[in-house]
VEXVEXRO-65602 format. One record per residue (C-alpha): residue in one letter; chain; x, y, z. Coordinates in Angstrom, 2 decimals. Layout:
residues N
['A', 'A', [X, Y, Z]] ...
//
This chain:
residues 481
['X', 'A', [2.77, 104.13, -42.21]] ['X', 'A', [5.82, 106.44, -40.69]] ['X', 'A', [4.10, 106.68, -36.96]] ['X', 'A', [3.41, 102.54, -36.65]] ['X', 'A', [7.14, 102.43, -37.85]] ['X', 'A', [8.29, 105.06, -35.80]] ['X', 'A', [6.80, 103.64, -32.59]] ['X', 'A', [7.91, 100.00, -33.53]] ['X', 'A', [11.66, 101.24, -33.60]] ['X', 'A', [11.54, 103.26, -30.72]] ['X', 'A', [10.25, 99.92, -29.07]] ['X', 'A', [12.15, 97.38, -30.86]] ['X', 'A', [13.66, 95.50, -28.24]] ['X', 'A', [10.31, 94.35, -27.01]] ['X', 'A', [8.72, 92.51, -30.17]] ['X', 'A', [11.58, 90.21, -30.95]] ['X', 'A', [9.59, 87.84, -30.31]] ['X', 'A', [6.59, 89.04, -31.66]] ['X', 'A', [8.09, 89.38, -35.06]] ['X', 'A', [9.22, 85.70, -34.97]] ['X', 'A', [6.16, 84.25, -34.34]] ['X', 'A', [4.58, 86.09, -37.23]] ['X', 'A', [7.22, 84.86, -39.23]] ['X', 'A', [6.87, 81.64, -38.00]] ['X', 'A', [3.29, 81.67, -38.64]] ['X', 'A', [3.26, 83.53, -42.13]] ['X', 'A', [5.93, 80.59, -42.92]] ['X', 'A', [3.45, 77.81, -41.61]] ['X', 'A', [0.89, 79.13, -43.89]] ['X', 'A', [3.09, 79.47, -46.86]] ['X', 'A', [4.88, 75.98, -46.86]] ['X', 'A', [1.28, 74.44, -45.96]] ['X', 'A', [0.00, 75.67, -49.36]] ['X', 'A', [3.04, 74.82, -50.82]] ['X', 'A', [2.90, 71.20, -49.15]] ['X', 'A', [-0.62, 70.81, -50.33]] ['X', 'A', [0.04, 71.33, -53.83]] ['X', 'A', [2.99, 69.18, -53.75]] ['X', 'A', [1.13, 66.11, -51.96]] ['X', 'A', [-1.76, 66.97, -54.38]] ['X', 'A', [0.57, 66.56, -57.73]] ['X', 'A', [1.85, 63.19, -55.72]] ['X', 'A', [-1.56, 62.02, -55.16]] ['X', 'A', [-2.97, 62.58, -58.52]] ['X', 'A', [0.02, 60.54, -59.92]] ['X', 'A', [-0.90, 57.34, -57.29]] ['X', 'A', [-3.65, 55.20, -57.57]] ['X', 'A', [-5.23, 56.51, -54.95]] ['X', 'A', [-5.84, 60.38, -56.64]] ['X', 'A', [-8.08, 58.42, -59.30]] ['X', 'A', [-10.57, 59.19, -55.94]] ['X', 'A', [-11.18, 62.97, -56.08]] ['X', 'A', [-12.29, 62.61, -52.01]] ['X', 'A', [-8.46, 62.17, -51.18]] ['X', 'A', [-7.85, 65.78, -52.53]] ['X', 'A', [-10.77, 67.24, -50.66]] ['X', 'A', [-10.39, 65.75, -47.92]] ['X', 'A', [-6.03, 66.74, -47.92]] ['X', 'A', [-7.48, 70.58, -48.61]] ['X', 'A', [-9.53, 70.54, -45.89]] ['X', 'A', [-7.10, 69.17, -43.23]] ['X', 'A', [-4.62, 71.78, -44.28]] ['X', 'A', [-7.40, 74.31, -43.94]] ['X', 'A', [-8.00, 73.00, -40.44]] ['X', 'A', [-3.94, 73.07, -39.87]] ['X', 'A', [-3.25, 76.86, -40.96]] ['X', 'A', [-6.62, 77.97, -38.86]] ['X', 'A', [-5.60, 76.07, -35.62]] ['X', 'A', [-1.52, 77.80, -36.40]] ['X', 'A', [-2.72, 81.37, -37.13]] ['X', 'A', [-5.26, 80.62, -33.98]] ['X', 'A', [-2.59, 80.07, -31.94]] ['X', 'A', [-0.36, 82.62, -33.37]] ['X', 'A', [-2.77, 85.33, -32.77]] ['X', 'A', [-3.24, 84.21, -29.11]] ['X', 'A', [0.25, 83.84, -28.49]] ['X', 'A', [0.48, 87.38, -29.91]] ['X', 'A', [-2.22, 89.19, -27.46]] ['X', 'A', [-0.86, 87.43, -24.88]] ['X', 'A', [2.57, 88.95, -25.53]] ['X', 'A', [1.28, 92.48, -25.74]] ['X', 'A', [-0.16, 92.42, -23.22]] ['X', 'A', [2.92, 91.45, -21.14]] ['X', 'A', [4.10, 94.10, -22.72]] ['X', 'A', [1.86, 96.54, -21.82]] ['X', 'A', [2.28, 95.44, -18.31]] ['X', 'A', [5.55, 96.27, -18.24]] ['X', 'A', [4.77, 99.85, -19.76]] ['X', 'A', [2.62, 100.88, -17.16]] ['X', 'A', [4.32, 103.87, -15.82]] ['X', 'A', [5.70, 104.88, -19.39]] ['X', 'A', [2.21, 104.98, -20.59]] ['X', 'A', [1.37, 107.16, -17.65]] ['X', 'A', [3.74, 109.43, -17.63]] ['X', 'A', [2.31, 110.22, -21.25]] ['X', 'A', [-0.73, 110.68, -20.22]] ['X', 'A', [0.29, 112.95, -17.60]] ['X', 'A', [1.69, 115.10, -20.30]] ['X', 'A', [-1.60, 115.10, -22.05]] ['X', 'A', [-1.59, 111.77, -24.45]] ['X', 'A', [-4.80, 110.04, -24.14]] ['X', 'A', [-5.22, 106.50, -23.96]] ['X', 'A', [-7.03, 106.10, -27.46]] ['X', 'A', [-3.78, 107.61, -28.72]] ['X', 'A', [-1.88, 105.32, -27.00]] ['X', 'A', [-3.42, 102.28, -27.82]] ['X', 'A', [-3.63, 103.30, -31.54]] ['X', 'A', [0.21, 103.50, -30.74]] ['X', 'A', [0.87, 100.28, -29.49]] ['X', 'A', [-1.60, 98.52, -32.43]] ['X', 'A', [0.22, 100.45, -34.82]] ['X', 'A', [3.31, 98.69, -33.62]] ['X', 'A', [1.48, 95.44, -34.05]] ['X', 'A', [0.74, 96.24, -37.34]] ['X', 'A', [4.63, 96.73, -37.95]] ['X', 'A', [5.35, 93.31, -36.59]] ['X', 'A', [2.82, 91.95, -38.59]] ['X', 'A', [4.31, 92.81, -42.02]] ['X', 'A', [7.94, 92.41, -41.08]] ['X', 'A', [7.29, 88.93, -39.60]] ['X', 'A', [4.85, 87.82, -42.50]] ['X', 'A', [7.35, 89.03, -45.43]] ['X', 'A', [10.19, 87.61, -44.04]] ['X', 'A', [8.49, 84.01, -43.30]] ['X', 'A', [6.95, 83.78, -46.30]] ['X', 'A', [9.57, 84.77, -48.68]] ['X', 'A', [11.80, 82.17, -46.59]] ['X', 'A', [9.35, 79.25, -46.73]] ['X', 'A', [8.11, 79.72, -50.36]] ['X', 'A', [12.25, 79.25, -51.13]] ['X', 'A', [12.80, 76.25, -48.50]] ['X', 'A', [9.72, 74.85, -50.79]] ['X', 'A', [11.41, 75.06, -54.00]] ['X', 'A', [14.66, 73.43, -52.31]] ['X', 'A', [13.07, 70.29, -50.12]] ['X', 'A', [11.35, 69.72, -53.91]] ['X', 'A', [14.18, 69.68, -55.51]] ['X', 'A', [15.63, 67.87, -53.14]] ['X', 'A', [13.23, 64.73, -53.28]] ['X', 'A', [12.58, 64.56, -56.57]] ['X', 'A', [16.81, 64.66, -57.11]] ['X', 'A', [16.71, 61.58, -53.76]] ['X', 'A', [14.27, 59.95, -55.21]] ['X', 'A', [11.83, 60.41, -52.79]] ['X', 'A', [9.18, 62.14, -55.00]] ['X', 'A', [7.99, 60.70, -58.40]] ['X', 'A', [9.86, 62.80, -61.20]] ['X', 'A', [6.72, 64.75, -61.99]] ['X', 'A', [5.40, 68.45, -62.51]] ['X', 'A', [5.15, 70.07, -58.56]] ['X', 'A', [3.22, 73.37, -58.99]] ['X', 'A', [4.82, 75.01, -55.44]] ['X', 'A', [4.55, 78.60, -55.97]] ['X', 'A', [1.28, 79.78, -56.49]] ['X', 'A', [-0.44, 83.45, -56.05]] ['X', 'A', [-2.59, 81.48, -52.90]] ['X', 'A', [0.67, 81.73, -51.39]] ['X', 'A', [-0.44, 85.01, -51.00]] ['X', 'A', [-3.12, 84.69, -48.55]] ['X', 'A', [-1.62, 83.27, -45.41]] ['X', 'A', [0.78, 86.50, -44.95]] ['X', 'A', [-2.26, 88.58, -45.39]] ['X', 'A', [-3.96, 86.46, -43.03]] ['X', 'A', [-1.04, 87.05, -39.93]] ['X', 'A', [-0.99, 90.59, -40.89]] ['X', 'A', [-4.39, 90.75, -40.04]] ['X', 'A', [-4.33, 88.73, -37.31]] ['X', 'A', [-1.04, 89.96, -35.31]] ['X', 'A', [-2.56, 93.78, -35.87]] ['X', 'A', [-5.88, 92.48, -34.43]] ['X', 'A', [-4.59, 90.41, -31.58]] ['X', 'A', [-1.99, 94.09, -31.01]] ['X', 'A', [-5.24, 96.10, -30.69]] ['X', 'A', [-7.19, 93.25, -28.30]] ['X', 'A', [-3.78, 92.51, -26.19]] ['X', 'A', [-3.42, 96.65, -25.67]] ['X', 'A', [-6.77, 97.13, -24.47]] ['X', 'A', [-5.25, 97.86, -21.00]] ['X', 'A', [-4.05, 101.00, -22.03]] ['X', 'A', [-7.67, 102.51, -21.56]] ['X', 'A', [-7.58, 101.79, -17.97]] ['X', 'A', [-3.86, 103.05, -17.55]] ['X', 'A', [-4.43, 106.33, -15.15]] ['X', 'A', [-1.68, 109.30, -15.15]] ['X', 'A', [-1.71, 108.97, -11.33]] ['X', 'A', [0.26, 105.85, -11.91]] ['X', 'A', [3.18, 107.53, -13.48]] ['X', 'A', [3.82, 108.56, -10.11]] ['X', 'A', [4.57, 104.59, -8.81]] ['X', 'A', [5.86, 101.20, -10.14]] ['X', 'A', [3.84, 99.22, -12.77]] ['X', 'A', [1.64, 97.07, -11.22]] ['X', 'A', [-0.48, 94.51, -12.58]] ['X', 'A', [-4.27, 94.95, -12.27]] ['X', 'A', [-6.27, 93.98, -8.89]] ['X', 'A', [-8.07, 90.53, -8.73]] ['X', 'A', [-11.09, 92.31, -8.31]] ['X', 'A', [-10.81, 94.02, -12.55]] ['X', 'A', [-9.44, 90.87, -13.65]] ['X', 'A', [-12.20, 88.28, -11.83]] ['X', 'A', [-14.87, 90.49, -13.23]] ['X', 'A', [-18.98, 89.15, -13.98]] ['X', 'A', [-18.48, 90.31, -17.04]] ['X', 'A', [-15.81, 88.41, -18.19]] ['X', 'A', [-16.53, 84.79, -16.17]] ['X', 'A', [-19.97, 85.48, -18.34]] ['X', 'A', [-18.72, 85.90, -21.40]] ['X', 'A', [-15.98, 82.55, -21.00]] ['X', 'A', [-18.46, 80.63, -19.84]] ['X', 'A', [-20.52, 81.57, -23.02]] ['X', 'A', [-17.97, 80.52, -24.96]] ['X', 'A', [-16.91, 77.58, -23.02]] ['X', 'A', [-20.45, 75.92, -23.34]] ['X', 'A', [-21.45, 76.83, -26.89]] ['X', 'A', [-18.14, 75.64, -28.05]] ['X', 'A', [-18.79, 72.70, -26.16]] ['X', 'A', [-21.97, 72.27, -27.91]] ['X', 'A', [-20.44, 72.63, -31.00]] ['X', 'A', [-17.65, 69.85, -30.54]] ['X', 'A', [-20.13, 67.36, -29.34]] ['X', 'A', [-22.45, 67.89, -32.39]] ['X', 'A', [-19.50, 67.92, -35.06]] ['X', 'A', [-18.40, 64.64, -32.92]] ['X', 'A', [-21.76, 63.05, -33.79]] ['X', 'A', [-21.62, 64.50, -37.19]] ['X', 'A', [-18.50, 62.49, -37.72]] ['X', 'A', [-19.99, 59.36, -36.60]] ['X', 'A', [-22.59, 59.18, -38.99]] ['X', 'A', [-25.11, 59.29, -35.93]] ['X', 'A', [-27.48, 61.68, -38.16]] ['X', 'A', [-27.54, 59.80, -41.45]] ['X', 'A', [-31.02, 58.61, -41.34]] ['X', 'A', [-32.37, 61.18, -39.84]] ['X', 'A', [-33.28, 62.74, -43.30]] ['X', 'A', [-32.85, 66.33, -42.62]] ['X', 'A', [-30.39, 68.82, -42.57]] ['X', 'A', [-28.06, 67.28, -39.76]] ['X', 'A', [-28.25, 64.36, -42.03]] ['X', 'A', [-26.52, 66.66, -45.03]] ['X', 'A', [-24.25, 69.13, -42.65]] ['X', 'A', [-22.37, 64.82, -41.59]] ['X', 'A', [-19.76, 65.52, -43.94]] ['X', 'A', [-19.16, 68.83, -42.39]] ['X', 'A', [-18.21, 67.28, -38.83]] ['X', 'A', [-15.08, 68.47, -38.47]] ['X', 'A', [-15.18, 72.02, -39.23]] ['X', 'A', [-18.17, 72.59, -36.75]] ['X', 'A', [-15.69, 70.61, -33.98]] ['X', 'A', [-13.06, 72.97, -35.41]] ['X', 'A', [-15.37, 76.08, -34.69]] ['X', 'A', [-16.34, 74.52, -31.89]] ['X', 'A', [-13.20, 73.43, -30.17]] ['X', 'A', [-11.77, 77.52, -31.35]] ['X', 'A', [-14.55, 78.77, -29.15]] ['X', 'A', [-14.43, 76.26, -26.12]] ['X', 'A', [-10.45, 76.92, -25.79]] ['X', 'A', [-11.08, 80.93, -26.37]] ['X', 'A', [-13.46, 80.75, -23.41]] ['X', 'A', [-10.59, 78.63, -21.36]] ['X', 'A', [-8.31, 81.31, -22.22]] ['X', 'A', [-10.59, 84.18, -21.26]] ['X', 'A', [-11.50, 81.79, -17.87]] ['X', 'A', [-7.80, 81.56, -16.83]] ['X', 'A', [-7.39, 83.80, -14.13]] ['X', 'A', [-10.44, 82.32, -12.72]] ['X', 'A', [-9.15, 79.11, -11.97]] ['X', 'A', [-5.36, 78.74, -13.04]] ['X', 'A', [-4.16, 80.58, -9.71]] ['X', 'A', [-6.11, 78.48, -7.60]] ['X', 'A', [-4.57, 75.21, -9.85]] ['X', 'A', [-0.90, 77.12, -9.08]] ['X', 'A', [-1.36, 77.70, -5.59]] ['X', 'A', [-2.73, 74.04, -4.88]] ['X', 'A', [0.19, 72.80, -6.44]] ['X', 'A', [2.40, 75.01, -5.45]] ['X', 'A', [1.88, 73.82, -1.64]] ['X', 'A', [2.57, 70.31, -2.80]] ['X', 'A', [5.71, 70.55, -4.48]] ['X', 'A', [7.06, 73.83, -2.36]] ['X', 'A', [9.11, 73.59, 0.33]] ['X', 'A', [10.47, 76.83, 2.60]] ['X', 'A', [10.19, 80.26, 2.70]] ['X', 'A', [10.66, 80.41, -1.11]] ['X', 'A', [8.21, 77.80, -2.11]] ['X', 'A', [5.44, 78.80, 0.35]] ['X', 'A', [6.09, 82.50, -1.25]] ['X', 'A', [5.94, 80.98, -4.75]] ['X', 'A', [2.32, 79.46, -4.15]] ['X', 'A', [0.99, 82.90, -2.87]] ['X', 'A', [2.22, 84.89, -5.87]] ['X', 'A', [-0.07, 82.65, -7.82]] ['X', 'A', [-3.34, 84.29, -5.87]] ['X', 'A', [-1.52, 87.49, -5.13]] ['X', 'A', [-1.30, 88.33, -8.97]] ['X', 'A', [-4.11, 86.55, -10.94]] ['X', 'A', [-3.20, 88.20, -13.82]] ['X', 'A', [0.29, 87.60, -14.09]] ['X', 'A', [0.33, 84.11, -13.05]] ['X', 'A', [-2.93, 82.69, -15.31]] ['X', 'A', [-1.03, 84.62, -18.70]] ['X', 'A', [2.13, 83.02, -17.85]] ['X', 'A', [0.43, 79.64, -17.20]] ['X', 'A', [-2.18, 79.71, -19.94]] ['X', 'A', [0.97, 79.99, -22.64]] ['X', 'A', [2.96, 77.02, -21.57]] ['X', 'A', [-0.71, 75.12, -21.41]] ['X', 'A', [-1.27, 76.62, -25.27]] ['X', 'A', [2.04, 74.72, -26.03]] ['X', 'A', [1.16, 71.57, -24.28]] ['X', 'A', [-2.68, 71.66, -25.58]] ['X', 'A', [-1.58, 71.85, -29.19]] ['X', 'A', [1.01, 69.37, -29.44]] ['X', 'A', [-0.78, 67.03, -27.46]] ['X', 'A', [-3.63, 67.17, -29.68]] ['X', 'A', [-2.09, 66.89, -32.90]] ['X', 'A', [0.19, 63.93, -31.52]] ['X', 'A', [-3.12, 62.16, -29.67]] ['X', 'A', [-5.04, 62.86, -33.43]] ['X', 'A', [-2.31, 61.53, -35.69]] ['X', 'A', [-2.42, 58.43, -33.28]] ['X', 'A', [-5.73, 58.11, -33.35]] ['X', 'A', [-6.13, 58.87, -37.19]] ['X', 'A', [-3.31, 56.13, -38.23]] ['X', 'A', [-5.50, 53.67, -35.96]] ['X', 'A', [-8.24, 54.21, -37.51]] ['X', 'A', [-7.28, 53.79, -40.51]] ['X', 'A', [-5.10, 50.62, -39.63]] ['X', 'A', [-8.96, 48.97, -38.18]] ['X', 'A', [-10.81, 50.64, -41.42]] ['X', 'A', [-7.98, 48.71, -43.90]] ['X', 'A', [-8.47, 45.58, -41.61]] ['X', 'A', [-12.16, 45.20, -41.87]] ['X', 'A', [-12.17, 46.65, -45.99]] ['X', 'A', [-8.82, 45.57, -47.11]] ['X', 'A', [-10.39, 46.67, -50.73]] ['X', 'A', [-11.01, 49.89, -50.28]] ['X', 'A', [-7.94, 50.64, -49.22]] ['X', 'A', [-5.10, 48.92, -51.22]] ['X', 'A', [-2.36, 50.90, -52.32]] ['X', 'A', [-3.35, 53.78, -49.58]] ['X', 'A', [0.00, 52.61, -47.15]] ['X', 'A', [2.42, 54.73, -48.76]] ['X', 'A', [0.30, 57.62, -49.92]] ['X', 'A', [-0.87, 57.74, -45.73]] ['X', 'A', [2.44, 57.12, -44.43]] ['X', 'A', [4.00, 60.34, -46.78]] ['X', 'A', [1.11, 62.62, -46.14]] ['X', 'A', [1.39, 62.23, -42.04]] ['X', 'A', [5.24, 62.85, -42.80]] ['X', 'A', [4.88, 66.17, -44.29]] ['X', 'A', [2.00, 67.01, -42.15]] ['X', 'A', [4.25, 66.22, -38.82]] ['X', 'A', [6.95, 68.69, -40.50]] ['X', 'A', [4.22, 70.88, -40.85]] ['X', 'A', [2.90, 71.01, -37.13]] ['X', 'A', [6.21, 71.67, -36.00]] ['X', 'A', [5.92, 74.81, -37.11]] ['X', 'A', [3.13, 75.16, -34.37]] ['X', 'A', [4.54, 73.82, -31.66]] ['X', 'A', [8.00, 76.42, -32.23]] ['X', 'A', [5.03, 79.30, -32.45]] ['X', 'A', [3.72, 78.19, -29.08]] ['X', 'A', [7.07, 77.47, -27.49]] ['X', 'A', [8.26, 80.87, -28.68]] ['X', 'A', [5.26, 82.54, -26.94]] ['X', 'A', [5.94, 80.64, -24.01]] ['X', 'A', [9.75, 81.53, -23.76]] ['X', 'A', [9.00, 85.16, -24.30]] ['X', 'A', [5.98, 85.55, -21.91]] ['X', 'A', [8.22, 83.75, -19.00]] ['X', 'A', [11.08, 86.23, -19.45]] ['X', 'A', [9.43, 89.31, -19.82]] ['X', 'A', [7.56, 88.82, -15.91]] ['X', 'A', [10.28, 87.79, -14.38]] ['X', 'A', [12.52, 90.71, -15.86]] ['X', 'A', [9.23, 92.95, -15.20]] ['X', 'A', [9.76, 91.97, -11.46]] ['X', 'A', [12.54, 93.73, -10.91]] ['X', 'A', [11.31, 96.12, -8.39]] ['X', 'A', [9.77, 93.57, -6.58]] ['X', 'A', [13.00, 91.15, -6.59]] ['X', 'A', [14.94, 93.81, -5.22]] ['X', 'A', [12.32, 94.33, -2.08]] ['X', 'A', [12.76, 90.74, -1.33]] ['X', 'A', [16.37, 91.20, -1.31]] ['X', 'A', [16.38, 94.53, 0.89]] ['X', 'A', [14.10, 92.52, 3.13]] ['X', 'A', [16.73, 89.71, 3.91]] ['X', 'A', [16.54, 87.04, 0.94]] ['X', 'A', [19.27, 86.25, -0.60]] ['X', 'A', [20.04, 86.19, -4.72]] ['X', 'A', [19.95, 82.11, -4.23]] ['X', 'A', [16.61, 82.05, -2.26]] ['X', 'A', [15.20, 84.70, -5.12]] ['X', 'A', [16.34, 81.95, -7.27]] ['X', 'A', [14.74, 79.38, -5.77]] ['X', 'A', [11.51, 81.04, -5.45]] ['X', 'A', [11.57, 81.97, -9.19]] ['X', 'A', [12.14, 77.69, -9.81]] ['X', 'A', [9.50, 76.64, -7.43]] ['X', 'A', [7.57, 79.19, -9.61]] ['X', 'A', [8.36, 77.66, -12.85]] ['X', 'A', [7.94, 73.95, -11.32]] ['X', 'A', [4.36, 74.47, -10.20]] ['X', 'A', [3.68, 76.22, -13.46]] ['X', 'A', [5.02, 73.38, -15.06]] ['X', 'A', [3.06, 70.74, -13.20]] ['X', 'A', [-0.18, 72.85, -13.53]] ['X', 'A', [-0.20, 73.52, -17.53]] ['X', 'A', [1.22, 70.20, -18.26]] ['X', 'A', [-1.29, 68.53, -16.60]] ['X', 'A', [-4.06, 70.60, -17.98]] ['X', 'A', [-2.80, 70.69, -21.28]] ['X', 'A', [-2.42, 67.22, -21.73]] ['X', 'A', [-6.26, 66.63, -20.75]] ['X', 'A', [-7.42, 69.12, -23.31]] ['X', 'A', [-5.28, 68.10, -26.32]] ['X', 'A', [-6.26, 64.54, -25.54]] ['X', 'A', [-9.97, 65.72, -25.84]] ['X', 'A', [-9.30, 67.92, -28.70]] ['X', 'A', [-6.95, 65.39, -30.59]] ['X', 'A', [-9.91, 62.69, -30.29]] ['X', 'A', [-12.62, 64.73, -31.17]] ['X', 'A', [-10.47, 66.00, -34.61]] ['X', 'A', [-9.91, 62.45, -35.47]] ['X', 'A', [-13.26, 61.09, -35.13]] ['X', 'A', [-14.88, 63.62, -36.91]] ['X', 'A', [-12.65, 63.90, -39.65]] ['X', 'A', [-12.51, 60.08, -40.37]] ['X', 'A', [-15.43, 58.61, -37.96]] ['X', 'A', [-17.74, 57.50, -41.13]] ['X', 'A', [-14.96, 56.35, -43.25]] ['X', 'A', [-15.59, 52.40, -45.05]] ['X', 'A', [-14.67, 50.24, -41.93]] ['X', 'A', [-14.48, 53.06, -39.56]] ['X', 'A', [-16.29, 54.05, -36.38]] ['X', 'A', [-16.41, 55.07, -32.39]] ['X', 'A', [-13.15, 54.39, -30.96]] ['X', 'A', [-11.10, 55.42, -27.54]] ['X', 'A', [-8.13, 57.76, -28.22]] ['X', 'A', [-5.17, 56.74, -28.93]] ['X', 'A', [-2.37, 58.11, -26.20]] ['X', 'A', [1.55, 57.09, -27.33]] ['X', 'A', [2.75, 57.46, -24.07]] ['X', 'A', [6.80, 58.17, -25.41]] ['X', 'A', [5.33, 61.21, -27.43]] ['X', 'A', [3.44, 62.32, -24.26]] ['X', 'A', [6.16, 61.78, -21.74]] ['X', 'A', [8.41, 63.56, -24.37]] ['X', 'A', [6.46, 66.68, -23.88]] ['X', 'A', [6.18, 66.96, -20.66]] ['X', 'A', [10.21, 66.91, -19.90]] ['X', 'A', [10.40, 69.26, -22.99]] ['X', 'A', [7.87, 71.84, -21.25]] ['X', 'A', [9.79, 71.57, -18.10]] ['X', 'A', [12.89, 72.65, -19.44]] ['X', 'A', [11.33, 75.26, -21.72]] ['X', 'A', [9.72, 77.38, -18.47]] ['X', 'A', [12.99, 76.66, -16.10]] ['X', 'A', [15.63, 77.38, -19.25]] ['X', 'A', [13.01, 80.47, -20.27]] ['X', 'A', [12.84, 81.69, -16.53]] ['X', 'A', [16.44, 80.75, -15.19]] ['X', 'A', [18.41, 83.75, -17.82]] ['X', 'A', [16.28, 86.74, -17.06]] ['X', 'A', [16.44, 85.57, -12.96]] ['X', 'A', [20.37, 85.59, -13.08]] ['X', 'A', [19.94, 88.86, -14.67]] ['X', 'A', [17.55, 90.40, -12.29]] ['X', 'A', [19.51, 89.07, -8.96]] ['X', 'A', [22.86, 90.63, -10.25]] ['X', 'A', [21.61, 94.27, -9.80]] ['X', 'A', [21.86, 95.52, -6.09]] ['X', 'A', [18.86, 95.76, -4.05]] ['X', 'A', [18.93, 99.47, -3.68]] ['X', 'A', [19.25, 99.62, -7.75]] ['X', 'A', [16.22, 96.97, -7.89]] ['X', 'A', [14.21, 99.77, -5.70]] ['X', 'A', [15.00, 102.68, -8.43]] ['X', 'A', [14.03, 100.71, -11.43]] ['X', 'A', [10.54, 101.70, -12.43]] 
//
């Protein structure tokens, strides 16, 4: 346990942010079981709990909830390592040079993952399972909750820190696999990020568009599961309908992995295009070529901000479309239904506390992944400024930057939470009493809410580390490795 340790202190600096979004996510898990057995103890006191299908179905959605947060978490966290491992380039080859080998290098860096891991989980979870205990408290002292026995702690609280332990080590060891192509020829120049040519590889466009069209299966069949399309079909589609949403779940896991993995395929050409719309002058035209120029760079920037956008948009376009549903279900079987208002109305509550949790995990990712490139470009800041620009036109370029990144992920981050959102909801709830095929539900305020908030999270996250980078003199830019 001393050499993960050892590494992750010599290296502190650079998982800040890692550490946080393990805590984040081992404090998402925690309060979710915590929030389930508090909603279940206020069910079961209603009306409503006399219906054991109202506790299933609760456990399941926060099933769904802590898979989709640690899912995210865990991409968030490759993705950061390996901006981080971008930025180590020459350091890792300068030990190699000396006789390190990558193996030993990459056990290194997952080792430090490792140490992330259990930092971020303890310190989350021990935090959320006490905010718990307070907000109970709290509402039962306001009021707010029934004056009955909440069972908060519990040893399942357990679980979801294993779980990001796991996960952040795992998503460490995937997001340093770029240490075993790290040469010790490159100690001798700057870090550069890898040609198109290893990125765009057969390889990997196979493998994402595996994953794109099998999860794609798998969403449309847990769609139709949902719907009851199978029910008298008599076999075993007909017994896997109640199952809908977890295959859409597996499904939709798969589809966006494959999206992920697809990103440098297609996000630099998405940049680029819209880079030439919005960009004006030397910087802008310079800002829509570093989108091509660097494939890498520019799709792992992008694909965090469209993470962000993609999971608050779905959960905002499913909670719409859920509460709808429900609204037409009560309408046509008012029966069925009575006395379900206020139950609904404090679940979605503490679920939308819940999924904020998310939506700081993604943001966090997105803050830190923004940062780190444009403090990684250092070197190539300063040639622009030895070749004439000036520290306001390096500015600009790194704005136009952000803006078409903006524009891009926005835009296709709002397309695939809308489908994912939809797709959640109708399988979930599609053969409830009264229920059925409906067109999602799209609050425009919520939506137009998150796009101004991921504009100002990629120009606030990239305008501090540019201001940093344009202070230091050209000739120092040159020196830095």
């Amino acid at each position: 346990m001393s050499r993960p340790f050892s590494a992750f202190r010599a290296n502190a600096r650079d998982h800040r942010a890692g550490i946080l979004v393990a805590a984040l996510s081992s404090a998402f898990g925690v309060a979710l079981v915590g929030g389930v057995n508090i909603l279940d103890a206020y069910i079961g006191a209603s009306q409503v709990g006399e219906h054991g299908s109202v506790q299933v179905a609760l456990a399941l959605v926060a099933g769904i909830f802590f898979v989709i947060a640690v899912y995210v978490g865990a991409i968030v966290t490759t993705n950061t390592f390996a901006t981080v491992i971008a930025g180590r380039t020459r350091t890792i080859a300068l030990l190699r040079l000396i006789g390190s080998s990558a193996r030993a290098q990459r056990r290194s860096v997952a080792g430090e993952g490792l140490a992330v891991g259990l930092i971020g989980a303890l310190v989350g979870g021990a935090a959320a399972a006490a905010l718990a205990l307070l907000a109970v408290r709290l509402f039962v002292a306001t009021g707010t909750l029934p004056d009955v026995t909440y069972p908060v702690l519990s040893p399942a609280m357990v679980g979801p820190a294993v779980v990001v332990v796991l996960t952040t080590w795992l998503a460490s060891w995937i997001g340093s696999r770029r240490v075993l192509s790290v040469t010790p020829v490159q100690a001798l120049g700057a870090a550069q990020e890898r040609p198109a040519q290893v990125v765009r590889s057969r390889a990997r466009l196979g493998v994402s568009l595996g994953l794109i069209l099998s999860g794609g299966a798998l969403l449309t069949l847990g769609l139709l599961l949902g719907l009851g399309v199978f029910l008298r079909a008599g076999s075993l589609l007909a017994d896997l309908s109640r199952y809908g949403v977890l295959i859409a779940m597996l499904g939709g896991v798969l589809s966006f992995t494959g999206i992920v993995q697809a990103a440098p395929f297609f996000l630099p050409a998405v940049l680029r295009t819209v880079g030439l719309v919005v960009g004006r002058g030397a910087a802008g035209r310079l800002a829509a070529a570093n989108a091509v120029r660097n494939p890498e760079r520019s799709s792992r920037t992008a694909i965090g901000l469209v993470i962000g956008v993609t999971l608050i948009t779905m959960f905002v376009v499913a909670a719409s479309t859920w509460l709808e549903l429900i609204r037409e279900a009560s309408a046509r079987e008012p029966g069925v239904y009575e006395g379900a208002a206020p139950v609904i109305e404090g679940t979605l509550a503490v679920f939308t506390v819940l999924v904020g949790f998310s939506a700081v995990i993604a943001a966090c990712g997105v803050v830190n992944t923004l940062s780190l490139s444009v403090l990684q470009r250092g070197r190539e800041l300063g040639l622009l400024r030895a070749l004439g620009f000036s520290a306001a036109q390096v500015r600009r370029m790194i704005l136009a930057e952000s803006a078409q990144l903006t524009v891009a992920s926005v835009l296709t981050g709002l397309v695939l939470g809308t489908l994912y959102g939809w797709i959640g909801a109708q399988s979930l709830l599609g053969m409830i009493p009264g229920g059925g095929l409906m067109a999602p539900v799209l609050p425009l305020p919520f939506l137009a809410a998150i796009v101004v908030a991921a504009a100002a999270l990629a120009v606030v996250a990239a305008l501090a580390p540019t201001r940093r980078a344009t202070r230091v003199s050209p000739v120092e830019a040159l020196a830095v490795e």
